[in-house]
C-alpha positions as CSV (number, residue, x, y, z in Angstrom):
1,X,0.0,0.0,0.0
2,X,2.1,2.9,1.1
3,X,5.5,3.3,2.7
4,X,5.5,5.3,5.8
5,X,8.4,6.6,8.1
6,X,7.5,6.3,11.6
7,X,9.8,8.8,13.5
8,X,9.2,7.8,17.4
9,X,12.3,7.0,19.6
10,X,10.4,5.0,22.2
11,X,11.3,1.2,21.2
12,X,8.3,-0.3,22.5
13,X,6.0,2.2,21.0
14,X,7.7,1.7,17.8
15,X,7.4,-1.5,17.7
16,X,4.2,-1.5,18.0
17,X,3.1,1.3,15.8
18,X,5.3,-0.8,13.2
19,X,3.3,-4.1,13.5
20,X,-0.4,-2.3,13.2
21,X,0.8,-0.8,10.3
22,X,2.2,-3.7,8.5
23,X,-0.6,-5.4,9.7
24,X,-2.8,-2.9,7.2
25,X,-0.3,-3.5,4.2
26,X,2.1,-0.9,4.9
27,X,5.7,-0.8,4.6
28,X,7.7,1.1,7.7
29,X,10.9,2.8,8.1
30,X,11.9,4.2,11.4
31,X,13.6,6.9,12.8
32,X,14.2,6.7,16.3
33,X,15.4,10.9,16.3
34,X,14.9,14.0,13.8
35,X,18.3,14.2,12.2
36,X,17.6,10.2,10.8
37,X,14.3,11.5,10.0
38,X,15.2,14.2,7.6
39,X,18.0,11.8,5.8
40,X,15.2,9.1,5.9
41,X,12.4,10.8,4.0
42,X,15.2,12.4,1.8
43,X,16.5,9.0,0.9
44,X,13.8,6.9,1.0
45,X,10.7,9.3,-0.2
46,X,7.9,7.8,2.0
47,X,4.1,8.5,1.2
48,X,3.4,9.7,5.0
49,X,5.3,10.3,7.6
50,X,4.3,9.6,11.4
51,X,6.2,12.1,14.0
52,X,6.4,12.2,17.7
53,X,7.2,15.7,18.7
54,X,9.7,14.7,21.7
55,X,12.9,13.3,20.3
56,X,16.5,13.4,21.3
57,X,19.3,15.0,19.5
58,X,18.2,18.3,20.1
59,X,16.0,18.5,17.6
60,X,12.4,17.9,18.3
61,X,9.6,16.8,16.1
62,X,8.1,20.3,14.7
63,X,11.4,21.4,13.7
64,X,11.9,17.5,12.1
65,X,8.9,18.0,9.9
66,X,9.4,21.5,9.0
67,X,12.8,20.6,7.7
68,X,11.4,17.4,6.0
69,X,8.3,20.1,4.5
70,X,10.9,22.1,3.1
71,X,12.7,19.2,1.3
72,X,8.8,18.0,-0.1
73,X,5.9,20.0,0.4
74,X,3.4,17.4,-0.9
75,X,3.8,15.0,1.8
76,X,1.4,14.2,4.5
77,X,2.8,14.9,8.0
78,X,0.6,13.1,11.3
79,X,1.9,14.6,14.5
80,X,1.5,11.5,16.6
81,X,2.2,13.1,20.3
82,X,1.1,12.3,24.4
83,X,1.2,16.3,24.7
84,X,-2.1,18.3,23.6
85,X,-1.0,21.4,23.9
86,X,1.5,21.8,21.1
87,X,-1.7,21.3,18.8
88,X,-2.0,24.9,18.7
89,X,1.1,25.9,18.6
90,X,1.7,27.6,14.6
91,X,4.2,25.1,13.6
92,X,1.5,22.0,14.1
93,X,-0.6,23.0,11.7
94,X,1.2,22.0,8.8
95,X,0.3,18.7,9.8
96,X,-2.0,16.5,7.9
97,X,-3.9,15.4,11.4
98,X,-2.3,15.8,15.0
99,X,-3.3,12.6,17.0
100,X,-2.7,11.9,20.8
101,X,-1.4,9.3,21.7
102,X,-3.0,6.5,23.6
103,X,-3.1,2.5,24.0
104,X,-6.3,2.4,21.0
105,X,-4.6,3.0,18.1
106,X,-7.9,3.4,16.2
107,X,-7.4,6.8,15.8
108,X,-3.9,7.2,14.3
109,X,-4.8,4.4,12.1
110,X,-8.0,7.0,10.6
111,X,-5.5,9.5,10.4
112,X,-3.3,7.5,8.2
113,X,-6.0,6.6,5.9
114,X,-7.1,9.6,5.3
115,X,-4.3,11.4,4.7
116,X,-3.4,8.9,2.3
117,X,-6.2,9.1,0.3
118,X,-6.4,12.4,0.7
119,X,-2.5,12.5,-1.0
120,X,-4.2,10.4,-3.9
């Protein structure tokens, strides 16, 4: 179906973000911080991409996709985050969807779909 970078540097969450995924058809790449994330989705040209705004490196998730924006405008961003109040913030709306995080995945997995058939 599509191929999506998954940019989340919790292991467990990952992992488990990774198997839903491919368990809908997907192919996934992860990045586990924003630098790898940029070179990822400059080297690899995913469909979607799937960032957590909290990463190490000194380089958290807005500035991540804003970089990655710059390098292709056309793709679909989903802020995947545990922290609401960064949804407002002017940076996060050049997001596709901004989805909290939480153990029922249901809603990131709407968000996917329909940013990727909204990319279509």
């Amino acid at each position: 179906m599509a191929k999506i970078l998954l940019v989340e540097d919790e292991e467990s969450v990952a992992l488990l973000y990774t198997q839903a995924l491919q368990d809908e058809g997907h192919s996934v790449i992860c990045a586990q911080d924003g630098r790898k994330a940029i070179l990822l989705a400059r080297e690899e040209r995913p469909d979607l991409v799937i960032m957590d705004i909290n990463l190490p490196e000194k380089m958290d998730g807005l500035e991540s996709m804003s970089r990655i924006l710059e390098q292709n405008k056309n793709i679909p961003v989903i802020i995947n985050t545990g922290y609401s109040e960064y949804k407002d913030k002017f940076m996060s709306w050049a997001a596709e969807a901004y989805v909290l995080k939480s153990a029922d995945l249901g809603p990131l997995m709407e968000a996917v779909q329909g940013a990727l058939a909204k990319a279509r």
